[in-house]
N, C-alpha and C positions, 0 to 999 in steps of 0.2 A: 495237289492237296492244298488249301485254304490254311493259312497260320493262323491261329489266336494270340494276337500279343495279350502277355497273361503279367502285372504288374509283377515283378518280384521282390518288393518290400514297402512296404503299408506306411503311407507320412504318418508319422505319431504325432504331429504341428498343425496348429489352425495358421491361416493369414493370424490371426487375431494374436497367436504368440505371437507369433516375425513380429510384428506391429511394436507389440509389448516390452521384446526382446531389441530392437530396436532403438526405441525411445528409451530404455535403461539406460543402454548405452552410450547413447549422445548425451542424453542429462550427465552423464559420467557419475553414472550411479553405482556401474558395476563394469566391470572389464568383459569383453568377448566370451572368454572361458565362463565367467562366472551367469554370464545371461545364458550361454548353452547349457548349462546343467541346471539351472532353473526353469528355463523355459524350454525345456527338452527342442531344441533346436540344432541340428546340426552349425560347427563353427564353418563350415564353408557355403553354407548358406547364410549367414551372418555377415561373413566377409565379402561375398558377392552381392549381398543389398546394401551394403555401406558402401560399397566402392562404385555400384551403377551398374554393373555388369549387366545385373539380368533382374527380371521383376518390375522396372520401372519404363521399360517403354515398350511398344508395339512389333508381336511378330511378324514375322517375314518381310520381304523386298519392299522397296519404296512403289510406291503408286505414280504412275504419272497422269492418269485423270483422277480427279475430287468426283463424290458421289454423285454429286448434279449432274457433271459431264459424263459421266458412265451410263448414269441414268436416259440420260438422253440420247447417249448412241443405242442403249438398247430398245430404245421409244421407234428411233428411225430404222434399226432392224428390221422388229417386229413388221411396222407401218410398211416396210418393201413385202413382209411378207404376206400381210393381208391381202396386196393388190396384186395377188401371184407372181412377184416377182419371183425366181430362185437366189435364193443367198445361201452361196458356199463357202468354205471357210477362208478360199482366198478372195472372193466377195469382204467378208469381215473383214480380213485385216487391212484390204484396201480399204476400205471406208473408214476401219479405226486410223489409217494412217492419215486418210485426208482431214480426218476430225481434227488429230493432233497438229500436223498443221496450219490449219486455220485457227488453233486457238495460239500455236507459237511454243509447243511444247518442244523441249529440247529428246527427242528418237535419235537412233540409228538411221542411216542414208537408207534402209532397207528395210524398215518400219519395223512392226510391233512383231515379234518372231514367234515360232510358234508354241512357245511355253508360254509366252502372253496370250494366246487363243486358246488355248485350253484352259488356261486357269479362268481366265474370263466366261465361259462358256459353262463350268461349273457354278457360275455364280446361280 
């Protein structure tokens, strides 16, 4: 049977409080407590964008190619597969690994594993 994750509690906060509730507080206009009851803000959401925890940078794992390079192994995929080659998925990763190094990317001795093929592959 299929789950529906079903939210169980509604934010009552835009970005735009955080924002608001934020800048109070660094101007030191009002204390934590005092921006969470105005700006209906959780204080541990408060505390967790002042401190860097979460909201200020980029989810999940580090990338070890840049768009371009990605971009391009999927260009010479494709291109093997136009000309009948078969590409299986340890085709892929062999080829992701020769890409990596030739461009001097720091992998594992045993290349790109295969939670890197899958997520890649969903792309």
């Amino acid at each position: 049977m299929v789950r529906n994750y079903v939210r169980k509690r509604v934010q009552t906060y835009s970005n735009v409080d955080i924002g608001e509730a934020i800048k109070s507080i660094k101007d030191d206009k009002m204390t934590i407590n005092e921006a969470s009851a105005k700006y209906n803000v959780p204080i541990s959401t408060l505390y967790n964008r002042l401190s860097g925890h979460n909201g200020s940078s980029l989810r999940g794992g580090t990338t070890i190619l840049s768009k371009e390079e990605e971009s391009h192994l999927v260009y010479v995929i494709k291109t093997m597969q136009d000309y009948n080659h078969p590409v299986s998925n340890s085709n892929v990763r062999t080829i992701a690994r020769r890409c990596t190094t030739e461009l001097k990317k720091d992998i594992p001795d045993n290349g790109p594993g295969k939670d890197w093929f899958y997520g890649f592959m969903r792309r």
